[in-house]
ZAMARGU-4260 file (C-alpha; in steps of 0.2 Angstrom, whole numbers, plus 5000, padded with zeros to 4 digits):
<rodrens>
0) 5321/5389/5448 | 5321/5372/5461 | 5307/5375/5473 | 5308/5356/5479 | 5322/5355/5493
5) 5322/5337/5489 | 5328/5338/5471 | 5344/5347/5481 | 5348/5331/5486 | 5344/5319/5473
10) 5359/5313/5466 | 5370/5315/5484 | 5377/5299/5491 | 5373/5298/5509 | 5386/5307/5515
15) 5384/5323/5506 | 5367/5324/5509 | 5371/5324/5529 | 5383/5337/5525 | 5370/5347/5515
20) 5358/5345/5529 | 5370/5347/5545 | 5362/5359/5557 | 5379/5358/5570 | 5396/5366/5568
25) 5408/5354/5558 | 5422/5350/5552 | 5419/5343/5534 | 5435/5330/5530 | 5433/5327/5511
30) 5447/5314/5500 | 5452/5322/5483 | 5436/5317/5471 | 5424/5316/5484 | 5413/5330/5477
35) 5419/5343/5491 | 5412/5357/5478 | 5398/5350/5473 | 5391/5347/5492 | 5396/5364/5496
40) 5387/5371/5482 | 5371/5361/5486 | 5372/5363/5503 | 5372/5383/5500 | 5357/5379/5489
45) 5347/5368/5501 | 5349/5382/5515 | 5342/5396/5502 | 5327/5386/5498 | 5325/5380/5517
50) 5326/5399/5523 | 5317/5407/5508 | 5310/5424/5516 | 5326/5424/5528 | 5340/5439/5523
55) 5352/5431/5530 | 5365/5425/5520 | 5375/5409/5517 | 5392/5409/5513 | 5405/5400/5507
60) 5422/5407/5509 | 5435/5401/5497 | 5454/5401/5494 | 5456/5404/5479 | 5445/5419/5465
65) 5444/5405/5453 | 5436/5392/5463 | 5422/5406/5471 | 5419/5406/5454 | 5416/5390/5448
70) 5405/5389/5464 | 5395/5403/5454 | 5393/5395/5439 | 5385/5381/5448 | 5374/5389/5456
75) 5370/5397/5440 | 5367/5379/5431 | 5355/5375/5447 | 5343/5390/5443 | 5345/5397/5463
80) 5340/5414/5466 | 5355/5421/5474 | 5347/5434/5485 | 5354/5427/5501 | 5369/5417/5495
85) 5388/5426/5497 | 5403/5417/5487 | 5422/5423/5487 | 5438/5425/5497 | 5442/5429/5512
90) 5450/5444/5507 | 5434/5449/5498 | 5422/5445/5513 | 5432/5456/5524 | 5432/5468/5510
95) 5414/5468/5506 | 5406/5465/5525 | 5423/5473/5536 | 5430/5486/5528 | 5420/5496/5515
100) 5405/5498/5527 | 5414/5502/5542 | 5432/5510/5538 | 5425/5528/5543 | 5432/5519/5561
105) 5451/5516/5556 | 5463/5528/5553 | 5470/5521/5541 | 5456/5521/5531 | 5443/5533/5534
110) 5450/5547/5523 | 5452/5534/5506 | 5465/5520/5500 | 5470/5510/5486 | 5472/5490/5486
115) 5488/5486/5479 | 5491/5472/5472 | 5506/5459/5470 | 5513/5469/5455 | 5512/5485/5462
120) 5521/5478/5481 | 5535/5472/5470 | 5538/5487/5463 | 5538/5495/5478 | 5551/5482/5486
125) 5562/5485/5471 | 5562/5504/5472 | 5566/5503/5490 | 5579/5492/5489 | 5587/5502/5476
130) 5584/5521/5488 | 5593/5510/5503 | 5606/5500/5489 | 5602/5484/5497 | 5608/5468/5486
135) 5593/5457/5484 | 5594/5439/5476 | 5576/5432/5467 | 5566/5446/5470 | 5565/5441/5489
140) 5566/5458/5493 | 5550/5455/5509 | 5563/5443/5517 | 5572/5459/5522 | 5567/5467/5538
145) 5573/5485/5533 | 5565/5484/5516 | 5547/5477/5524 | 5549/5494/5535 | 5552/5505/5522
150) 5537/5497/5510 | 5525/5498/5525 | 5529/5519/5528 | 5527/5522/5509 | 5511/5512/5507
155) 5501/5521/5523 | 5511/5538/5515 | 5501/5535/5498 | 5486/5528/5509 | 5489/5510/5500
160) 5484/5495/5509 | 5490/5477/5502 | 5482/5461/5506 | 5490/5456/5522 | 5481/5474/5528
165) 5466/5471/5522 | 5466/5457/5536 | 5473/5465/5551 | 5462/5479/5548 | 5446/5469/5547
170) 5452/5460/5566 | 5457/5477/5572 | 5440/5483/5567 | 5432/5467/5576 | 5440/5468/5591
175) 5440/5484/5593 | 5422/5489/5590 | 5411/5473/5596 | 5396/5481/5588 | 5404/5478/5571
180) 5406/5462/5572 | 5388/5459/5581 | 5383/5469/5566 | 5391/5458/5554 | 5387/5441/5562
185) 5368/5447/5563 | 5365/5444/5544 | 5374/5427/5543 | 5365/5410/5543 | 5380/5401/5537
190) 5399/5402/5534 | 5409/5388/5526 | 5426/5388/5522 | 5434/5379/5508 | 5450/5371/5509
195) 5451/5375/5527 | 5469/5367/5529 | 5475/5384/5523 | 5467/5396/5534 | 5478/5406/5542
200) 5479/5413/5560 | 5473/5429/5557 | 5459/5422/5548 | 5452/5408/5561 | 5451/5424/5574
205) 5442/5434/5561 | 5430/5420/5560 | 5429/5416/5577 | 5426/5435/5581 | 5411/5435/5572
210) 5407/5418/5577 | 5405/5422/5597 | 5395/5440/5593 | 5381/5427/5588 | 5383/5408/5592
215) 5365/5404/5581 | 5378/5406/5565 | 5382/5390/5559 | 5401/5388/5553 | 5409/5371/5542
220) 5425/5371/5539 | 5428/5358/5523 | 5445/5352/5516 | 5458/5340/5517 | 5472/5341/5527
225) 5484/5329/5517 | 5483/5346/5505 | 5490/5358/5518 | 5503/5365/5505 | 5502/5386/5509
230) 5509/5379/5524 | 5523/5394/5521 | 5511/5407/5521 | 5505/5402/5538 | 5492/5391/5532
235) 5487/5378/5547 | 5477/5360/5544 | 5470/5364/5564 | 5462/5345/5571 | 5445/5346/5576
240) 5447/5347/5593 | 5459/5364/5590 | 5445/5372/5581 | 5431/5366/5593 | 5442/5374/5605
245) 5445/5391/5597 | 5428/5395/5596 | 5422/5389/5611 | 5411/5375/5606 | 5410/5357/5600
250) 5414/5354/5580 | 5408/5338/5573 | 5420/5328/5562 | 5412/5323/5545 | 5417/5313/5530
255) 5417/5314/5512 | 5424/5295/5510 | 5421/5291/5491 | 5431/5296/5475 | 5421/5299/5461
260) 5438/5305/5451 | 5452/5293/5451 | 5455/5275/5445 | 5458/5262/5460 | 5477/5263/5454
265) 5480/5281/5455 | 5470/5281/5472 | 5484/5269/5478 | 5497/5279/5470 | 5495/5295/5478
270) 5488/5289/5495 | 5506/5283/5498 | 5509/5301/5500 | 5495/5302/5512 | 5502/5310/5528
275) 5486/5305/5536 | 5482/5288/5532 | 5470/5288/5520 | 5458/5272/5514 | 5449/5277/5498
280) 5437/5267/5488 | 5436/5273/5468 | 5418/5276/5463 | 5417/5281/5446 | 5412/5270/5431
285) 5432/5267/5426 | 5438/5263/5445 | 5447/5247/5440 | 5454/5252/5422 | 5475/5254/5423
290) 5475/5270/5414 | 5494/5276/5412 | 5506/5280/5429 | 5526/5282/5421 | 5539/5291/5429
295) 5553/5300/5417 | 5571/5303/5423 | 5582/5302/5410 | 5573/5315/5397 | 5587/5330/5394
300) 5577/5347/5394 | 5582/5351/5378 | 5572/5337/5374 | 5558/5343/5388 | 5545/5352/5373
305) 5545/5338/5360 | 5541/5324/5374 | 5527/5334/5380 | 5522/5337/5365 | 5522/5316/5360
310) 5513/5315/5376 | 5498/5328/5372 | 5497/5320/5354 | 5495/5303/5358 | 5483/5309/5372
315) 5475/5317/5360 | 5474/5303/5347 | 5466/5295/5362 | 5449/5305/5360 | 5456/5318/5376
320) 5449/5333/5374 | 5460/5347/5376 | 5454/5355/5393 | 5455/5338/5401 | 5474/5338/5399
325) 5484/5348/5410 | 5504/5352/5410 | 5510/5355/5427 | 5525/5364/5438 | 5531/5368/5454
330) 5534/5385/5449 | 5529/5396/5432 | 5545/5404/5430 | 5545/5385/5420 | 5531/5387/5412
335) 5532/5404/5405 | 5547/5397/5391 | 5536/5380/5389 | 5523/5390/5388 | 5531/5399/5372
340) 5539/5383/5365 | 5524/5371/5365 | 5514/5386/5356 | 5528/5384/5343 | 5527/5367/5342
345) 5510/5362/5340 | 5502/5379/5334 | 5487/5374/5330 | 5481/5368/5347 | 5475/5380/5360
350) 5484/5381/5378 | 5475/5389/5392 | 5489/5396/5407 | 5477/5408/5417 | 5494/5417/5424
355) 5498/5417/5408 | 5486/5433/5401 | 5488/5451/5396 | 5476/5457/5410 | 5480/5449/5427
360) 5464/5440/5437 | 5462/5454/5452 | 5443/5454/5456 | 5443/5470/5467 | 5452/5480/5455
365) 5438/5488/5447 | 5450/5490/5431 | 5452/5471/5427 | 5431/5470/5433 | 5431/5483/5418
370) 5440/5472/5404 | 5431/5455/5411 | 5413/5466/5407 | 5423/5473/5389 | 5429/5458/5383
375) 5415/5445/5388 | 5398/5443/5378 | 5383/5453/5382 | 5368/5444/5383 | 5376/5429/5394
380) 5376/5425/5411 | 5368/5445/5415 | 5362/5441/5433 | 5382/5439/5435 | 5386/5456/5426
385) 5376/5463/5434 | 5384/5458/5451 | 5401/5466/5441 | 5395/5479/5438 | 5387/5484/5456
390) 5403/5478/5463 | 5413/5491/5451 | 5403/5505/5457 | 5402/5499/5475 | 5423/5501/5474
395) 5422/5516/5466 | 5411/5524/5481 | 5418/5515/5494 | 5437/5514/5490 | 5441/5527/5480
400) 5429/5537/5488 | 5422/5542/5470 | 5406/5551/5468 | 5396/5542/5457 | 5381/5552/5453
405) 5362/5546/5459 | 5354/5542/5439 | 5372/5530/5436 | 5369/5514/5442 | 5373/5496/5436
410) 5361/5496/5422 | 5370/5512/5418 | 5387/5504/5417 | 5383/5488/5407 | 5377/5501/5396
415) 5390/5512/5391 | 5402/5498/5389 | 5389/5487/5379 | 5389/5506/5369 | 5405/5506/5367
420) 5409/5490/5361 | 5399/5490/5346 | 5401/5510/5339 | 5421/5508/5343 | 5430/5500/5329
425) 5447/5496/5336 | 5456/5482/5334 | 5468/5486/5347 | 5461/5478/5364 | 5470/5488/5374
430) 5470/5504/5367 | 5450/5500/5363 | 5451/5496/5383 | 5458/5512/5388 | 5445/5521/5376
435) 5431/5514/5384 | 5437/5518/5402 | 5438/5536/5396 | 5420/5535/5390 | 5413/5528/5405
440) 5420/5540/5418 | 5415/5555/5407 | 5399/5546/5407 | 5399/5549/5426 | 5405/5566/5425
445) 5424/5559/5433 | 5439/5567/5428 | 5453/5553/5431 | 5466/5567/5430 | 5461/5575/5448
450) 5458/5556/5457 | 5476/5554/5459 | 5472/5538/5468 | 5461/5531/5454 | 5473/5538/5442
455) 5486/5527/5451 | 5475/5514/5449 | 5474/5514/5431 | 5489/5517/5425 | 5497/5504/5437
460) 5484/5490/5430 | 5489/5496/5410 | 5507/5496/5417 | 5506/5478/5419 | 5495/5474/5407
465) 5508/5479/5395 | 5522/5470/5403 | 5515/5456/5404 | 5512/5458/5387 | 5530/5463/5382
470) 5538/5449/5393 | 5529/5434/5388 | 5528/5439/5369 | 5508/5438/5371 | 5494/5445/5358
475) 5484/5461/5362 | 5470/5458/5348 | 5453/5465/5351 | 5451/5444/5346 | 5462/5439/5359
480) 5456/5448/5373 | 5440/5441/5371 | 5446/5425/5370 | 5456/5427/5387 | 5437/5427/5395
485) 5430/5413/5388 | 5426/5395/5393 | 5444/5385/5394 | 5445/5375/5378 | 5463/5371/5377
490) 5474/5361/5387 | 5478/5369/5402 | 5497/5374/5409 | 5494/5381/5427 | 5507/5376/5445
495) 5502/5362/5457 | 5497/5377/5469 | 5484/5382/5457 | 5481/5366/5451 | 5474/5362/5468
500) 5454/5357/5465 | 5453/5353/5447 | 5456/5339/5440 | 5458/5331/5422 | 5458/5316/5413
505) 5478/5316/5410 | 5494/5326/5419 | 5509/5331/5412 | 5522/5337/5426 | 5539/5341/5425
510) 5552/5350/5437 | 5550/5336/5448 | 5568/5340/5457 | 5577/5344/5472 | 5577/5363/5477
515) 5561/5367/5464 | 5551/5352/5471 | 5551/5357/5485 | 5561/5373/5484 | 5578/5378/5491
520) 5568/5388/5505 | 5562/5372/5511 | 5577/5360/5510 | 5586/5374/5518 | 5575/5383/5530
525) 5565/5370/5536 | 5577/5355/5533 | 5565/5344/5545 | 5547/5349/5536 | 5555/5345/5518
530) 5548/5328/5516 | 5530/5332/5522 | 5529/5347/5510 | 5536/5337/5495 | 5522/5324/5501
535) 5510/5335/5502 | 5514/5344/5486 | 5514/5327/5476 | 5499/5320/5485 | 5490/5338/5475
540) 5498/5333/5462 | 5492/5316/5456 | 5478/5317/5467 | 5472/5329/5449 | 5472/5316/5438
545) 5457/5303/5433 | 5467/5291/5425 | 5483/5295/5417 | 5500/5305/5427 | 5516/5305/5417
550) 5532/5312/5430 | 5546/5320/5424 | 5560/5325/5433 | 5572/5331/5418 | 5592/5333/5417
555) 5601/5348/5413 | 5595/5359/5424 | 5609/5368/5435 | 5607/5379/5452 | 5614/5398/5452
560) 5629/5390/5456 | 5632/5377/5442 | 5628/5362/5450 | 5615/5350/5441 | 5597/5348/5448
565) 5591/5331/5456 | 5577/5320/5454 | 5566/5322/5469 | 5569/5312/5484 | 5553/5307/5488
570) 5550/5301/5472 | 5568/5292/5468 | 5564/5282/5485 | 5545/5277/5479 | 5546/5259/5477
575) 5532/5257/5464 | 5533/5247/5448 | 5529/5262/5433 | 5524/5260/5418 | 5536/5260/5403
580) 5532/5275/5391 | 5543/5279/5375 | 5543/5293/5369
</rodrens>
């Protein structure tokens, strides 16, 4: 384990070691590349070890599950003792710091409730819309007022919360019972927020609630505007000034300037994207190579599988590996048939689509926590199955409202499914799955037939397991399970929303056209904000690569209505010279 502060920041440029080290409130501007993560992580690091007999916690908020993750593993390849570090959503923070320990103060949800997921609220819009035989076109069935009513009274009827509630009843808690909140920001050092160009409304005030119970917290908010693309979920890229002036105090504005990812040539590329000008200098050892930038438009998508395919091969052939090339969409209802088809093609490569899995990534669902401690190794990373496994039993108590007996704890957990995993000889994952589920709650002394709410649970989670299963023609092996939770190997097929901070040495896109990229909604609804989102979606977009982007915008497609699909606009009216690539 470091003991040396300075080791922290050996290694930093000058700039991320004055973010690390920043003792004033700031708002942390950082270019794709710059080593936003990294700085985060160290800076979360350098507080531990500056603080080392202090409880209060440092935390870094993130957007997205996958990317608290990442942060985890890093800190895990540092050696920090984690005791007063705190990584996740804001959806888990409220979770974990909001509503578990204070929701005998709502309600709505001091007698129990169940988080529901996305699967489970589009059922629910689908069985309402069929009750009140309301015509409803791509499942858009939240669009409609009376259907959003109806959802909201069955959910508080079957004590349900989603994850819009589990925000407004963490501000209602706040504002309604300052001691909470005073509670809360007592045990805080630090708060930084990643990707802060997508925080919503709801969550700045939930921030700055906390923040004015106790003005000693230190909040940074780090991100990059030009990515702004949740824009339609009411994410908001606030100035500097706008925060400063939320929470009542002066932010500072600081730079991550440097990219450490990106040739000079793709730097040029996407800055023209920019809708803040950007100046970016390329840092990294192959700054001024050429790598490869083409743009494809007259590829019909029956041919669409076999170019990709070409394109992976000679990549390939290159000396790529496979988790450094990356095949991109603006939307997976795309990718679930490439998906397929690119398997077929090239079967003896491996492709990594995260959305594409039998058991859907949902980290407060103590049923997916379950299979991720099933179906990964014993014996690695145990500080972090630990945390699991605590975190399973802390939804169980808290949630569920479960009973979990006083000689049952973590230990005890890891135990039975470690048990069970090597005396249960099936090679059915999920049947094996739902075996070792019914051991560990006998273990506990739980009957899952009389918790109808945990029984919901669990039957909904296998539900869609096993759809998602049957409608994307996936395997269910013991085998495949396990290799769902390893380390990515293969190349990756993922959306440019969740895209978003990786990056690879090569991108493969396609579905670059009118009313996908961007989408009809936003030709349509917000005719005036098209051209910045399709900026910002393409500035995400090749902003991912390190040296090679190839741009496809196919023909053949055709709208509900028959008519063919455009190339989009914003790319047809780039005036750049691309390369020639043949496929």
């Amino acid at each position: 384990m470091w003991s040396n502060i300075e080791e922290i920041l050996q290694n930093l440029n000058t700039e991320q070691q004055m973010a690390v080290k920043e003792e004033r409130n700031a708002v942390l501007i950082a270019c794709p590349g710059s080593g936003k993560t990294r700085t985060i992580v160290h800076r979360l690091a350098y507080l531990s070890l500056k603080y080392p007999t202090s409880r209060r916690l440092n935390i870094a908020i993130t957007y997205t599950n996958r990317a608290s993750d990442e942060m985890e593993r890093r800190l895990d390849d540092l050696d920090i003792g984690q005791n007063n570090i705190w990584t996740g959503t804001i959806h888990q923070f409220c979770m974990e710091f909001i509503i578990r320990p204070y929701s005998m103060y709502s309600e709505r949800l001091r007698f129990g409730y169940r988080i529901i997921d996305e699967y489970t609220k589009l059922e629910y819009g689908k069985k309402v819309a069929d009750e009140l035989a309301i015509s409803v076109k791509h499942n858009k069935y939240f669009e409609n007022p009376v259907i959003v009513k109806r959802y909201k009274e069955i959910i508080r009827e079957n004590k349900e919360i989603d994850f819009d509630d589990i925000l407004i009843e963490s501000i209602m808690l706040l504002h309604k019972y300052k001691f909470i909140a005073e509670n809360i920001s007592s045990i805080i050092r630090s708060i930084m927020v990643d990707e802060y160009q997508d925080t919503n409304a709801i969550q700045y005030k939930i921030l700055s609630e906390l923040y004015s119970s106790n003005t000693t917290m230190n909040i940074m908010f780090v991100g990059d505007p030009n990515q702004a693309i949740y824009s339609t979920l009411g994410g908001v890229a606030k100035t500097v000034e706008q925060i400063s002036e939320l929470f009542g105090v002066a932010f500072h504005k600081l730079l991550l300037s440097g990219c450490y990812r990106s040739t000079q040539r793709l730097i040029d590329f996407y800055a023209k994207y920019a809708l803040n000008a950007v100046c970016v200098n390329s840092c990294c050892e192959y700054a001024s190579e050429s790598g490869v930038i083409t743009y494809l438009k007259n590829l019909d998508t029956s041919q669409l599988t076999n170019a990709i395919g070409v394109i992976i091969e000679r990549e390939l052939k290159q000396g790529i590996e496979p988790n450094e090339i990356c095949v991109a969409a603006p939307q997976w209802s795309y990718l679930y048939e490439l998906s397929k088809s690119l398997r077929k093609l090239l079967p003896n490569l491996d492709f990594d689509a995260p959305q594409i899995v039998p058991f859907k990534y949902d980290p407060m669902n103590p049923f997916y926590l379950i299979a991720w401690l099933t179906f990964t190794e014993p014996g690695k990373s145990e500080r972090l199955r630990k945390s699991k496994a605590t975190e399973i039993l802390s939804i169980l108590k808290f949630d569920f409202g479960i009973h979990i007996p006083d000689n049952f704890d973590n230990l005890s957990l890891l135990s039975c499914i470690n048990g069970s995993r090597i005396s249960i000889n099936q090679n059915d994952g999920i049947e094996l799955y739902k075996t070792i589920i019914r051991t560990i709650f006998r273990k506990m002394g739980i009957d899952i037939e009389s918790e109808n709410m945990l029984k919901q649970c669990f039957e909904t989670f296998i539900d869609e397991t096993e759809d998602r299963v049957h409608r994307f023609h996936l395997l269910s092996s013991t085998s495949d399970l396990e290799s769902c939770f390893k380390e990515r190997k293969g190349i990756v097929i993922t959306t440019i929303h969740a895209m978003k901070g990786e990056e690879y040495h090569s991108v493969i896109a396609f579905g670059l056209l009118n009313g996908i990229l961007p989408n009809w909604n936003d030709i349509i609804d917000r005719p005036l904000l098209r051209k910045d989102i399709a900026y910002r979606l393409l500035y995400v977009l090749i902003s991912r690569a390190k040296k090679n982007i190839f741009l496809i915008s196919e023909n053949g497609r055709k709208t509900n209505t028959g008519n063919p699909y455009y190339p989009t606009d914003e790319l047809q009216t780039l005036r750049m010279a691309f390369d020639d690539y043949y496929i």
